[in-house]
Every structure is written in C-alpha cells, then in structure tokens.
N, CA, C and O atoms as a CHARMM CRD file, in Angstrom:
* protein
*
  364
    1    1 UNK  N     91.07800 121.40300  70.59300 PROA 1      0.00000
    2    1 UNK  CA    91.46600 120.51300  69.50100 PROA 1      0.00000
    3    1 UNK  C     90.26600 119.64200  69.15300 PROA 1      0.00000
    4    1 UNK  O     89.69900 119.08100  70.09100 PROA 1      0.00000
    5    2 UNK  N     89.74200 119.43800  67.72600 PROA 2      0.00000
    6    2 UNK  CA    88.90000 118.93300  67.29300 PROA 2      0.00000
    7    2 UNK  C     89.17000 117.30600  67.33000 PROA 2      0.00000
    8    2 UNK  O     90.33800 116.94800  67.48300 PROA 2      0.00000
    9    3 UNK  N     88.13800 116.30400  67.19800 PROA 3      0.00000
   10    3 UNK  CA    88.09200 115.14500  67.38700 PROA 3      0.00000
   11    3 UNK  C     88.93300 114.44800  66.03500 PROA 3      0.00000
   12    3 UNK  O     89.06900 113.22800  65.94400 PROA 3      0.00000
   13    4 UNK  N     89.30600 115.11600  65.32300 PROA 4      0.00000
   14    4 UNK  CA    89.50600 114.69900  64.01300 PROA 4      0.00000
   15    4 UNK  C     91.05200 115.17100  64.17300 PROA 4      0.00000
   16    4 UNK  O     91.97000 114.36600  64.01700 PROA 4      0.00000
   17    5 UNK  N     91.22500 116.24000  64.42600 PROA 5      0.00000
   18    5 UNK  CA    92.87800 116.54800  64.59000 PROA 5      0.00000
   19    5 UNK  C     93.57300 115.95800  65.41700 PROA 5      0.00000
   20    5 UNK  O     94.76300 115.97100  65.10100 PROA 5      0.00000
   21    6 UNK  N     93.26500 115.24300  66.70100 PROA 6      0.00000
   22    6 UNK  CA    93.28600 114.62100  67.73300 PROA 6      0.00000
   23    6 UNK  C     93.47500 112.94400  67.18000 PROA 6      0.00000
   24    6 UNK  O     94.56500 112.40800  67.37900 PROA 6      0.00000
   25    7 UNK  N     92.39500 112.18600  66.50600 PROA 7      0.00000
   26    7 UNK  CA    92.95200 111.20200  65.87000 PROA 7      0.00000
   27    7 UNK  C     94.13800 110.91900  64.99300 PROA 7      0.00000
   28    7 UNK  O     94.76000 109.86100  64.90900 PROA 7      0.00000
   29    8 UNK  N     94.41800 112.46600  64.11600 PROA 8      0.00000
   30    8 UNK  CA    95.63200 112.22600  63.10000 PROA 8      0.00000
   31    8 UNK  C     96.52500 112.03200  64.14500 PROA 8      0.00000
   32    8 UNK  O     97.19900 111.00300  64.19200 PROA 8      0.00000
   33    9 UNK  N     96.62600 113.07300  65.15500 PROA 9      0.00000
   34    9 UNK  CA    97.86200 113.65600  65.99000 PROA 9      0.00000
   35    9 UNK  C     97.77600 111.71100  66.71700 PROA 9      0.00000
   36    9 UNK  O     98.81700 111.22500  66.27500 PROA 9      0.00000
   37   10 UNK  N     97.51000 111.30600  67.01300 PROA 10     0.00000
   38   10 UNK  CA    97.80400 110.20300  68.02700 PROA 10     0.00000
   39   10 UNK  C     97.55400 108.65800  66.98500 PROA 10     0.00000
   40   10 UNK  O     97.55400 107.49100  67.37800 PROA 10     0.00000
   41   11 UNK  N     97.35800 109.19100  65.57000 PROA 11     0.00000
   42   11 UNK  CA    97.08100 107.61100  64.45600 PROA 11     0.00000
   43   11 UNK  C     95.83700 106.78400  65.24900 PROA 11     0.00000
   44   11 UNK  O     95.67300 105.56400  65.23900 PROA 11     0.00000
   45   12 UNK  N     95.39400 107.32500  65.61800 PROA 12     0.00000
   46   12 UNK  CA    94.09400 106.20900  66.10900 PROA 12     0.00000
   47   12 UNK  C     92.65500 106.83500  66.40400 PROA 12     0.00000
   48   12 UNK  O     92.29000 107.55200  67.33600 PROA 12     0.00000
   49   13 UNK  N     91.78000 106.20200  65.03200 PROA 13     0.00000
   50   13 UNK  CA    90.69400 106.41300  64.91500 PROA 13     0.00000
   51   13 UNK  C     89.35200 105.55600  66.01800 PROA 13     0.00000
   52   13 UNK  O     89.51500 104.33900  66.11000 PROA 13     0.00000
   53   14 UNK  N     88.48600 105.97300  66.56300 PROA 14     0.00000
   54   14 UNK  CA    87.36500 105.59800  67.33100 PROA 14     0.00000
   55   14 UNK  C     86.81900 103.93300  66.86000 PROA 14     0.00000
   56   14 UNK  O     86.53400 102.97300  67.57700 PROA 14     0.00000
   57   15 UNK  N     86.82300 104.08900  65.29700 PROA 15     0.00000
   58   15 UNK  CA    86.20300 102.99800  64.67900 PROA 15     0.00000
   59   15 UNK  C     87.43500 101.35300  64.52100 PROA 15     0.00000
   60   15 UNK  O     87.20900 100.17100  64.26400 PROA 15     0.00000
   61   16 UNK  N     88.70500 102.14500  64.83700 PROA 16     0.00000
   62   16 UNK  CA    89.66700 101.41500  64.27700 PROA 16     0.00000
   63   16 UNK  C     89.75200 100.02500  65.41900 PROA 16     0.00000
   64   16 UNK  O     89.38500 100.07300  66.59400 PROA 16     0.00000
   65   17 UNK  N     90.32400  98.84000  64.72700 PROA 17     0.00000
   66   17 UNK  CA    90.22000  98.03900  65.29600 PROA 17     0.00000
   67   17 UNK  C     91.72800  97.51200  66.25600 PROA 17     0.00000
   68   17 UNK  O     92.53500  96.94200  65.52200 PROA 17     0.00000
   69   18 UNK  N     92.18000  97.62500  67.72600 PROA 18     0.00000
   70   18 UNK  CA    92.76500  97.66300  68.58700 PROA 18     0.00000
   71   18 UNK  C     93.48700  96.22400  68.76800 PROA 18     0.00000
   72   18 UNK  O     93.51500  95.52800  69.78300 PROA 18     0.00000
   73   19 UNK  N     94.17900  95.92500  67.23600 PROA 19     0.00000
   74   19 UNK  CA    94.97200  94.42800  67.61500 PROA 19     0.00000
   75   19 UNK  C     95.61600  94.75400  68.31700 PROA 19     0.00000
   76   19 UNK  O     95.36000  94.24300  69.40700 PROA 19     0.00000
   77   20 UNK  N     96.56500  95.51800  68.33900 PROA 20     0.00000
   78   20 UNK  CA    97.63100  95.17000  69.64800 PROA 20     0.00000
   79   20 UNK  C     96.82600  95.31600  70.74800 PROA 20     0.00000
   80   20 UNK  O     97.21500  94.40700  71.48100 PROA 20     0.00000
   81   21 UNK  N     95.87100  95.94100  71.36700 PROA 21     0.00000
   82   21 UNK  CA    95.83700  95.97700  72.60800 PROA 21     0.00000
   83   21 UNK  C     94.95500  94.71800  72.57500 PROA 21     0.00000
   84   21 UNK  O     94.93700  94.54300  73.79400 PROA 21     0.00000
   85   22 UNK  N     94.25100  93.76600  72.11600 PROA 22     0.00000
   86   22 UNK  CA    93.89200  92.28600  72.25000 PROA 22     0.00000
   87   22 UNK  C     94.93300  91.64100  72.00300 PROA 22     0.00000
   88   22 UNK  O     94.58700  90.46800  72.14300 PROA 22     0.00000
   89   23 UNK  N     96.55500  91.67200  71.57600 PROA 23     0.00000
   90   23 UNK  CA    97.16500  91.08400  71.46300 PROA 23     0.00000
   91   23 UNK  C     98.25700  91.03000  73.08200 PROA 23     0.00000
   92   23 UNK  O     99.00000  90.19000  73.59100 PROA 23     0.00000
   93   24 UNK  N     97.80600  92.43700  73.43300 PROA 24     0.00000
   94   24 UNK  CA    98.79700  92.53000  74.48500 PROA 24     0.00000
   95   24 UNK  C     97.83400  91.45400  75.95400 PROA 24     0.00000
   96   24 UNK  O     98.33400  90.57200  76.65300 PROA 24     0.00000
   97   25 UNK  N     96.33300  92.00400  75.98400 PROA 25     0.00000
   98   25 UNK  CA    95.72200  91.33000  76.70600 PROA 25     0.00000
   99   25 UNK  C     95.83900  89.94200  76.93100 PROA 25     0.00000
  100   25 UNK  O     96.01400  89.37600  78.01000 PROA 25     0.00000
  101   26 UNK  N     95.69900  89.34100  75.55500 PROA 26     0.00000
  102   26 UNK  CA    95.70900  88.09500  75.38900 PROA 26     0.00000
  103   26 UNK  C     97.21600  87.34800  75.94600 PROA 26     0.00000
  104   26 UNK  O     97.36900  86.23700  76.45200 PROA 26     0.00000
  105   27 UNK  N     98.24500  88.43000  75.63500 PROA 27     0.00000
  106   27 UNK  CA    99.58000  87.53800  75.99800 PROA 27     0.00000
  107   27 UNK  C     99.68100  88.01200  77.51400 PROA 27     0.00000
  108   27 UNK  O    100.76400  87.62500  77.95300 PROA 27     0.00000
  109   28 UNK  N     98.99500  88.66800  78.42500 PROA 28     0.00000
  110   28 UNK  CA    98.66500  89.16100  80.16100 PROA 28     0.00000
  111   28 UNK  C     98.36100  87.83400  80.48500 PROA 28     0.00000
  112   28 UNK  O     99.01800  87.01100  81.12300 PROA 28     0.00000
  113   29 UNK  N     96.91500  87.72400  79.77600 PROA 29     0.00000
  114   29 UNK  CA    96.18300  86.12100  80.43900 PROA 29     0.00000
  115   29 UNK  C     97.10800  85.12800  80.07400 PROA 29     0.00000
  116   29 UNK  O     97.50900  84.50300  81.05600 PROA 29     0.00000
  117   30 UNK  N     97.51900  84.81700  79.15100 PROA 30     0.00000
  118   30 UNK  CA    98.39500  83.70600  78.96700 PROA 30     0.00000
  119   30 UNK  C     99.73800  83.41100  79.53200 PROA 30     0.00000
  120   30 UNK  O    100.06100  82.24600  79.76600 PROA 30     0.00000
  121   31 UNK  N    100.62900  84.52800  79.78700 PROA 31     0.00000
  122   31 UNK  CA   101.51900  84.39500  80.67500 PROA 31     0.00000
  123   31 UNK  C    100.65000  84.39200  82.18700 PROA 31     0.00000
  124   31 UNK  O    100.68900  83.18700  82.43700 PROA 31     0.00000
  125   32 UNK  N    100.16300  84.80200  82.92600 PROA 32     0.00000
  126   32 UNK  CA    99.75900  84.64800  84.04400 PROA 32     0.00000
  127   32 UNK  C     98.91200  83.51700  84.62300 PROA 32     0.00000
  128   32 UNK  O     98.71300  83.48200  85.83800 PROA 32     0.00000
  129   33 UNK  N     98.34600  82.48700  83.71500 PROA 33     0.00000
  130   33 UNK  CA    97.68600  81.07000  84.22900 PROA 33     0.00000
  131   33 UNK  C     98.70800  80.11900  83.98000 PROA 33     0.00000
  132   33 UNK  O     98.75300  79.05700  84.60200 PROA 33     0.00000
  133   34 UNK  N     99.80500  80.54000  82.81700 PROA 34     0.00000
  134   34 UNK  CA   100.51300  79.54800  82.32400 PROA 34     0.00000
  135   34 UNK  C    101.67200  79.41600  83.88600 PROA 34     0.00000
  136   34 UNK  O    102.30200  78.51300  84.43500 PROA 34     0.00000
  137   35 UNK  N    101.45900  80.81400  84.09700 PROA 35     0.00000
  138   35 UNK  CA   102.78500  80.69500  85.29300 PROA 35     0.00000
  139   35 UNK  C    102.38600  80.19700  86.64100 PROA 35     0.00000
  140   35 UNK  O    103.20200  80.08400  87.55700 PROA 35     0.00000
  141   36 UNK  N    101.18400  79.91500  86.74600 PROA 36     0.00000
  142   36 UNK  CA   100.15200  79.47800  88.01100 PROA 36     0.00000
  143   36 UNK  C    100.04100  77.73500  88.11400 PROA 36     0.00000
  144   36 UNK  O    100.06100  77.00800  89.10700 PROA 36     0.00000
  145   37 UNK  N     99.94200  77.47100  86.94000 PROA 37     0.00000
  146   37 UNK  CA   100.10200  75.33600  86.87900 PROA 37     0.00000
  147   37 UNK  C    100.52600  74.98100  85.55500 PROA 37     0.00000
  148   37 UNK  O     99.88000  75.64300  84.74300 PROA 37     0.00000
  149   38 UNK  N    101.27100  74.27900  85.05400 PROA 38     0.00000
  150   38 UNK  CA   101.42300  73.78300  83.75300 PROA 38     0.00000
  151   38 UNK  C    100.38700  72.82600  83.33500 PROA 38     0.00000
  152   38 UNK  O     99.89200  72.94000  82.21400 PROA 38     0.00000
  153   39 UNK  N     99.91800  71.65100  84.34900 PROA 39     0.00000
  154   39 UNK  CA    99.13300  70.72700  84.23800 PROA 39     0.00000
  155   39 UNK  C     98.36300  70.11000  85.12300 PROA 39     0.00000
  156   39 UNK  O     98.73100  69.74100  86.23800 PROA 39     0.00000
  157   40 UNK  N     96.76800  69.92200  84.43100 PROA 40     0.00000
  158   40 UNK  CA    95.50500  70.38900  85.17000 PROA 40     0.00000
  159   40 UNK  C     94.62100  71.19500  85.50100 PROA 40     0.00000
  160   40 UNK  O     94.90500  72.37600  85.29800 PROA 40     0.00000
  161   41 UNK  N     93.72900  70.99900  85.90300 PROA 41     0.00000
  162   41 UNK  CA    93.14900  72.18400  86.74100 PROA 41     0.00000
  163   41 UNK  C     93.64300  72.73400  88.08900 PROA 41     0.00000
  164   41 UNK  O     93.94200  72.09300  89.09600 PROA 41     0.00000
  165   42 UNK  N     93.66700  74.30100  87.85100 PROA 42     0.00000
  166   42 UNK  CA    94.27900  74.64100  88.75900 PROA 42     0.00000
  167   42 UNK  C     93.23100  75.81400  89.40900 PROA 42     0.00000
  168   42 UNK  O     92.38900  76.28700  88.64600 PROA 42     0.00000
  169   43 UNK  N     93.28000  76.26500  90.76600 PROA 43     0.00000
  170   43 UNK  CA    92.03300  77.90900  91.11200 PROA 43     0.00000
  171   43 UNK  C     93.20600  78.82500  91.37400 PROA 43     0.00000
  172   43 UNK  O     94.28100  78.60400  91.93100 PROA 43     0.00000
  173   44 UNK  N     92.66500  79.99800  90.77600 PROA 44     0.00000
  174   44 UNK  CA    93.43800  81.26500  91.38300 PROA 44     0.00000
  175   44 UNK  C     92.65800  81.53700  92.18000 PROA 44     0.00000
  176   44 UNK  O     91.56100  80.99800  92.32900 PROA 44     0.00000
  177   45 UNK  N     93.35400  82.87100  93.13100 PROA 45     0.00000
  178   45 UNK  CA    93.05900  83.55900  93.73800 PROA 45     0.00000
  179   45 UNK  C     91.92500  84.63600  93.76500 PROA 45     0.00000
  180   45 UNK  O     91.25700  85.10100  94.68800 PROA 45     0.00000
  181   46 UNK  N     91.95300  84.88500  92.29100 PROA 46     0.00000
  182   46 UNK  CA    90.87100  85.90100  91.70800 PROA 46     0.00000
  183   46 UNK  C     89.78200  85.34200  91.58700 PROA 46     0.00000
  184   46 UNK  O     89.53900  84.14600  91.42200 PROA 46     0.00000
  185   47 UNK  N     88.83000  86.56000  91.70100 PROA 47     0.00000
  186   47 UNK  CA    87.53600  86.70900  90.60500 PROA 47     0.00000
  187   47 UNK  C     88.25400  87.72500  88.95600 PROA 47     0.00000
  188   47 UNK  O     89.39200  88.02200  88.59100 PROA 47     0.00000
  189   48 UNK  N     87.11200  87.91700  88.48400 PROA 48     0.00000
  190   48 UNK  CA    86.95700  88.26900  87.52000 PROA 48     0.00000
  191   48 UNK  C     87.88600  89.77000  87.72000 PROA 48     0.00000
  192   48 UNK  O     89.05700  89.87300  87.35600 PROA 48     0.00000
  193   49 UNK  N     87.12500  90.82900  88.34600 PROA 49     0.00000
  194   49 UNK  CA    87.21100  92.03900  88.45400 PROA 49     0.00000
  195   49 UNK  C     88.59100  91.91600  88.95000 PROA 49     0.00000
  196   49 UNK  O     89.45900  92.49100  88.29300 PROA 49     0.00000
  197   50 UNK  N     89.01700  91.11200  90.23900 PROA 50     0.00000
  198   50 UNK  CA    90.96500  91.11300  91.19200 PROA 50     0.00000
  199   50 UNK  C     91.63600  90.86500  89.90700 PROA 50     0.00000
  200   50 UNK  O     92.64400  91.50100  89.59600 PROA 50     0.00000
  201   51 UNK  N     90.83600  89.47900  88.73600 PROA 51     0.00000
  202   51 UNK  CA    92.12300  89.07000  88.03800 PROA 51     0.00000
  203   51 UNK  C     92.80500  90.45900  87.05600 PROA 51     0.00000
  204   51 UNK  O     93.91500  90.99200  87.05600 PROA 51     0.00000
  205   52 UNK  N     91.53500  90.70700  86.26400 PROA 52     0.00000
  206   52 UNK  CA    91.59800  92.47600  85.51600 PROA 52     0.00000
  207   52 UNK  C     92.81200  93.41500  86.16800 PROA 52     0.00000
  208   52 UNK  O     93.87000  93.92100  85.79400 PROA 52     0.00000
  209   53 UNK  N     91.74200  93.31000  87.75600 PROA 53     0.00000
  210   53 UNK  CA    93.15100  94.81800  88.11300 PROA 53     0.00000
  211   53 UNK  C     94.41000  93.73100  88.45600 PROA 53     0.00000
  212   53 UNK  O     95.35900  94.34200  88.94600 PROA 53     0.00000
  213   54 UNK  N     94.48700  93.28100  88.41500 PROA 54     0.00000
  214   54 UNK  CA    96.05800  92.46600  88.64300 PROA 54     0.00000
  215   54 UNK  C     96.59100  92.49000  87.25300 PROA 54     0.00000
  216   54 UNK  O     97.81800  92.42100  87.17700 PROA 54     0.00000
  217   55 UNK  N     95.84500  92.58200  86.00500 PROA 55     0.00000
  218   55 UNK  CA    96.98400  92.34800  84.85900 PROA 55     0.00000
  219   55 UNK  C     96.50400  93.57600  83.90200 PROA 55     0.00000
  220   55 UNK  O     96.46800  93.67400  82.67500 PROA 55     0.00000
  221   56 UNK  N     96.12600  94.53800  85.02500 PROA 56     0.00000
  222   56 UNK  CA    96.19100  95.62200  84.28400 PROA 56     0.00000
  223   56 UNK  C     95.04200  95.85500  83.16800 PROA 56     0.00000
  224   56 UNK  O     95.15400  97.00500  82.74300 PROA 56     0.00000
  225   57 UNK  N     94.07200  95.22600  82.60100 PROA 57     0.00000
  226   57 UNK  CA    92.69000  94.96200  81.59200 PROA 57     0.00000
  227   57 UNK  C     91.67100  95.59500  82.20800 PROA 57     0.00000
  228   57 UNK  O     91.52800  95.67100  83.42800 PROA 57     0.00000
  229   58 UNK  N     90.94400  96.06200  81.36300 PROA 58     0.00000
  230   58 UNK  CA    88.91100  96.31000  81.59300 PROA 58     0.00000
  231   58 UNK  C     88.72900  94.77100  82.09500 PROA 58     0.00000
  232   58 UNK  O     89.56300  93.92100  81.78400 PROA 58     0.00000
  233   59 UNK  N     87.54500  94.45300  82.91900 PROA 59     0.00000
  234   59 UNK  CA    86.65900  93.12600  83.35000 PROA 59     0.00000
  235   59 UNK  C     86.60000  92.89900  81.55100 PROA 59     0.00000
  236   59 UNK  O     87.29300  92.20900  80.80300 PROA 59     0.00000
  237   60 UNK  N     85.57800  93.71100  81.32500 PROA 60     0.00000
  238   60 UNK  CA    84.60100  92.88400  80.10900 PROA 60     0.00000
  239   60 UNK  C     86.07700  92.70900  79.04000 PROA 60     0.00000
  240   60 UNK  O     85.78400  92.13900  77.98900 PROA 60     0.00000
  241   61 UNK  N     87.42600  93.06500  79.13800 PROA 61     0.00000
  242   61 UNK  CA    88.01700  92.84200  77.46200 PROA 61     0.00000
  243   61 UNK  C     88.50800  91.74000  78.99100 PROA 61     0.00000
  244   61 UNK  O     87.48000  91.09400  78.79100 PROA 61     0.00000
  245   62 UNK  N     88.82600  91.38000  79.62200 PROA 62     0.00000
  246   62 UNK  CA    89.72500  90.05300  80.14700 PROA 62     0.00000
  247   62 UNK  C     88.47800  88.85500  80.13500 PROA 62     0.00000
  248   62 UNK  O     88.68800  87.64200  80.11900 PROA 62     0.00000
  249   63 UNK  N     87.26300  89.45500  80.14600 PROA 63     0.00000
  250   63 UNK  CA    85.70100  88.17200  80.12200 PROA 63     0.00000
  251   63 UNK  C     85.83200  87.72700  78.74200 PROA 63     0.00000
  252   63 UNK  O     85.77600  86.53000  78.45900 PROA 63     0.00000
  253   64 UNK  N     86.03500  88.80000  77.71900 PROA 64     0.00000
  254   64 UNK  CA    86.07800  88.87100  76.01900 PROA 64     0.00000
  255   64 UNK  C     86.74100  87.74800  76.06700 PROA 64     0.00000
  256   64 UNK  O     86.26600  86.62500  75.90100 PROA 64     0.00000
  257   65 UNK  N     88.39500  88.16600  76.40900 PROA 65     0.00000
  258   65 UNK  CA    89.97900  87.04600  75.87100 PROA 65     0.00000
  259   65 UNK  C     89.56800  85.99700  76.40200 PROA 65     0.00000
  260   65 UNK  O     89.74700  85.13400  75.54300 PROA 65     0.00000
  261   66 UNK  N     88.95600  85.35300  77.63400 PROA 66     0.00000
  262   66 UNK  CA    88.80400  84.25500  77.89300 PROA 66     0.00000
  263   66 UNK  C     87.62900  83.67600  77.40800 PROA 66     0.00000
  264   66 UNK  O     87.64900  82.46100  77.20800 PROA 66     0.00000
  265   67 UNK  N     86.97600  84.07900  77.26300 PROA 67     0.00000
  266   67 UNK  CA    85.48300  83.60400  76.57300 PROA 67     0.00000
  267   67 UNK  C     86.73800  83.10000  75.01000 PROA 67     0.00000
  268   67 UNK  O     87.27400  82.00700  74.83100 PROA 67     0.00000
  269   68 UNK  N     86.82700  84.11900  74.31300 PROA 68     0.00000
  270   68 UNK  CA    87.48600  83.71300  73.03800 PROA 68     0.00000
  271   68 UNK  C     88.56200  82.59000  73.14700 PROA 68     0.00000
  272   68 UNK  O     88.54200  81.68800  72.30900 PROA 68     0.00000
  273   69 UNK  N     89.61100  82.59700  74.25100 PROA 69     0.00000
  274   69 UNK  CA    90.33800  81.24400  73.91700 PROA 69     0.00000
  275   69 UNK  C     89.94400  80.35900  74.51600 PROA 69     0.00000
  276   69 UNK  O     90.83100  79.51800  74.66100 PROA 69     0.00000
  277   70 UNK  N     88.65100  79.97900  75.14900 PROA 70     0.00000
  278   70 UNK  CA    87.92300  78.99500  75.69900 PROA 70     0.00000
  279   70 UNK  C     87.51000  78.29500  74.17400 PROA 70     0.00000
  280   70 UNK  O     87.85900  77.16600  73.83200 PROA 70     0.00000
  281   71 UNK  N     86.87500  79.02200  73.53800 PROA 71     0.00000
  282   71 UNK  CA    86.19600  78.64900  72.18700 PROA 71     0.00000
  283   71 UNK  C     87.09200  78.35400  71.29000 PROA 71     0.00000
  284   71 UNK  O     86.63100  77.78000  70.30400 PROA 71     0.00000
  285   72 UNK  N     88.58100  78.61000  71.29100 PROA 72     0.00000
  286   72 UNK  CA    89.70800  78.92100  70.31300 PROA 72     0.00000
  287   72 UNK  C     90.50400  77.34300  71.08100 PROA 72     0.00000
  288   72 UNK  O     91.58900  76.90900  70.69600 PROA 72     0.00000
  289   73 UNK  N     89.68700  76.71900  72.16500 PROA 73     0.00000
  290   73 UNK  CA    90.52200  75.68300  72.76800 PROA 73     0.00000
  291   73 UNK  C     91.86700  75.68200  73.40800 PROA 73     0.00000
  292   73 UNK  O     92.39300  74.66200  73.85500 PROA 73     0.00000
  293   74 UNK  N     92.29400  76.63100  73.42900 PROA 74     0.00000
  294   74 UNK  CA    93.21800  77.21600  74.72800 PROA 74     0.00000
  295   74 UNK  C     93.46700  77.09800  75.94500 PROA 74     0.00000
  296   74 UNK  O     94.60700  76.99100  76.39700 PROA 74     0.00000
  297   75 UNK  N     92.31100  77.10600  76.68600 PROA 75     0.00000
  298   75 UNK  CA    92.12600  77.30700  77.97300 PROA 75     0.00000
  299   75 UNK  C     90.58700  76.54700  78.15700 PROA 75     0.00000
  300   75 UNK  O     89.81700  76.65000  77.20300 PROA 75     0.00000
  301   76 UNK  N     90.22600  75.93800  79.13300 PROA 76     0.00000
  302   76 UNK  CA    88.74000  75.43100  79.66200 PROA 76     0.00000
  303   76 UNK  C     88.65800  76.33900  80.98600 PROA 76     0.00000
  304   76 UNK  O     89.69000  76.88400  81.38000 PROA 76     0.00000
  305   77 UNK  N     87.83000  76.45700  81.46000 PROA 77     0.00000
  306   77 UNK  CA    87.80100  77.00600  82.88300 PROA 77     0.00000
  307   77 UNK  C     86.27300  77.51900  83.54000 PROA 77     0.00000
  308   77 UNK  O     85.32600  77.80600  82.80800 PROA 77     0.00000
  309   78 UNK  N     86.21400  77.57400  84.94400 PROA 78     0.00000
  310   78 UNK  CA    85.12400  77.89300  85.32800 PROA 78     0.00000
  311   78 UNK  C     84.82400  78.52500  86.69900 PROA 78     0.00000
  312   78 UNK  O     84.95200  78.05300  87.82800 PROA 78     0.00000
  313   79 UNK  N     84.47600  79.48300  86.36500 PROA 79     0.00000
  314   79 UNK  CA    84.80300  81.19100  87.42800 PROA 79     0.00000
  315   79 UNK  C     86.86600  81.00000  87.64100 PROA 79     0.00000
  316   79 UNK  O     87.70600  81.30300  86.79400 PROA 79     0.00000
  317   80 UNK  N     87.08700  80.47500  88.90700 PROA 80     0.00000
  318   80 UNK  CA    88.29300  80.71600  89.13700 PROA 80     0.00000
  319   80 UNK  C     89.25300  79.39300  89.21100 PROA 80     0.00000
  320   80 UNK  O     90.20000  78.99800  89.89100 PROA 80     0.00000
  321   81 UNK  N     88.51600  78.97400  88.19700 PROA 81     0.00000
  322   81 UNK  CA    89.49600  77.11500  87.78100 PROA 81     0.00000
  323   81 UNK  C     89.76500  77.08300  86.83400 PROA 81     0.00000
  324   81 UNK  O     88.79300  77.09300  86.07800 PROA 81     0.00000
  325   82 UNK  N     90.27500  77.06200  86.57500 PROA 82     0.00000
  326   82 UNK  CA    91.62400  76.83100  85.12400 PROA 82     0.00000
  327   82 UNK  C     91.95800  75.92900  84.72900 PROA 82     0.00000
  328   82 UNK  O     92.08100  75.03500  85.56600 PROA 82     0.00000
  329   83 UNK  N     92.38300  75.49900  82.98000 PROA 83     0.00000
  330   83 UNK  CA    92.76100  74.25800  82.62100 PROA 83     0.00000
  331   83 UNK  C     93.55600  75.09600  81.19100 PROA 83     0.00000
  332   83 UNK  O     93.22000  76.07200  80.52100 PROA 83     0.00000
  333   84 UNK  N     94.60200  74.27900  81.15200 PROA 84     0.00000
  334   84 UNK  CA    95.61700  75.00900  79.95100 PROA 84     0.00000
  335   84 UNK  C     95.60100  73.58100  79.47500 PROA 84     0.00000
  336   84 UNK  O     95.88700  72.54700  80.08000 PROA 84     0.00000
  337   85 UNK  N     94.97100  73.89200  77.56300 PROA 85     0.00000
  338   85 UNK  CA    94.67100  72.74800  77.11600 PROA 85     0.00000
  339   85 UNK  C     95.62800  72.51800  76.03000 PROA 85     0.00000
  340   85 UNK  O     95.47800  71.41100  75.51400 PROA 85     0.00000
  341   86 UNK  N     96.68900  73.32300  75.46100 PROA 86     0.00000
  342   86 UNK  CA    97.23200  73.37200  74.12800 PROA 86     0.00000
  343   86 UNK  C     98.61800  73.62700  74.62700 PROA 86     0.00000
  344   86 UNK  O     98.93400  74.55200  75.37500 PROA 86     0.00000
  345   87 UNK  N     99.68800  72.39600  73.96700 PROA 87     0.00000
  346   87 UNK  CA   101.22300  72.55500  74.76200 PROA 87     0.00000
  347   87 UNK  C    101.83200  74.17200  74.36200 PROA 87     0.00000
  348   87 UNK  O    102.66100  74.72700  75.08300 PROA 87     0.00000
  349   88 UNK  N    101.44600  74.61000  73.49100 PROA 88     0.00000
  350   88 UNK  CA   102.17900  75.58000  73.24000 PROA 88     0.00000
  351   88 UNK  C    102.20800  76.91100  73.94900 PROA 88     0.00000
  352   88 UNK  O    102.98800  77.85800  73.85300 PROA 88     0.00000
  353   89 UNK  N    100.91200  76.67100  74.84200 PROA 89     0.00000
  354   89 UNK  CA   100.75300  77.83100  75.87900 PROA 89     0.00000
  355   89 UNK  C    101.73600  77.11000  76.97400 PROA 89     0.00000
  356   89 UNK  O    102.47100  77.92500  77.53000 PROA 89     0.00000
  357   90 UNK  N    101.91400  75.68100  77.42300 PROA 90     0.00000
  358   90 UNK  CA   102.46800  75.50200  78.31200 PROA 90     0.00000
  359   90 UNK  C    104.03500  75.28100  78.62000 PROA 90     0.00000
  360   90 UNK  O    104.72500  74.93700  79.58000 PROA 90     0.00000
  361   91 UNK  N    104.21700  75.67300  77.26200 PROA 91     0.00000
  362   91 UNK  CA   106.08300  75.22900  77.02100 PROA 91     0.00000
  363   91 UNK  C    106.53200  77.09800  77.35200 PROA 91     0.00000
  364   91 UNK  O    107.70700  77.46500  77.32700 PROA 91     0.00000
C-alpha cells in the first residue's frame, strides 16, 4: 500500500497538524499535577522521561506542553516542582 492510499484510508496526512493529540496531552499533564496539590509548589516523583511513560506521551511533546503552558501562565515549575497558577486548572 502506497503512502498516499494509506493517508486517505486512515484521514491523516504527515504534514497535518495533530490538535487532538496536543489536546489530549495537554489535558494528561493537567489532570495529573492538578491531582498531585491544588496549592503551591509541589515535587513529583518524576523526571521528565518517568513523567512521559506514566501519562502515556513522547519526552519531547510532554517538554513541548509544559514549556507551552509555562509561557501560556498555567503552570510555573522547575525540573520536578510544580506550581498551578490559574484557578481554572485547579477547580
């Protein structure tokens, strides 16, 4: 099966851009720090690579989501310290 029949057959092109699966990532990390402290800084257990295989993500797209809602003001944090900055992640 050619690379091209293979994209129709499954709707998803190489170039195409993968909201849901940054949407699904993004709601992994966010349910899983939110469920760890409501308020403060808090450390997990993880590094980078444990937190990934624990919620199921690549390292670099779970480095991506947090880099992005660090900047998006979401979350502060540093290696394995955490801070949930916006009520709406914490309700």
């Amino acid at each position: 099966m050619c690379c091209a029949s293979l994209c129709l057959k499954t709707k998803s092109f190489p170039n195409e851009s993968n909201t849901h699966l940054k949407k699904r990532s993004e709601k992994k990390v966010l349910s899983y720090l939110s469920a760890q402290k409501k308020e403060g800084w808090f450390t997990i257990p993880f590094n980078r690579e444990q937190m990934a295989s624990y919620l199921n993500v690549e390292r670099s797209a779970l480095s991506k989501e947090l880099g992005k809602m660090k900047k998006e003001g979401l979350i502060n944090f540093h290696r394995n310290r955490f801070c949930l900055l916006k009520k709406k992640i914490q309700n």
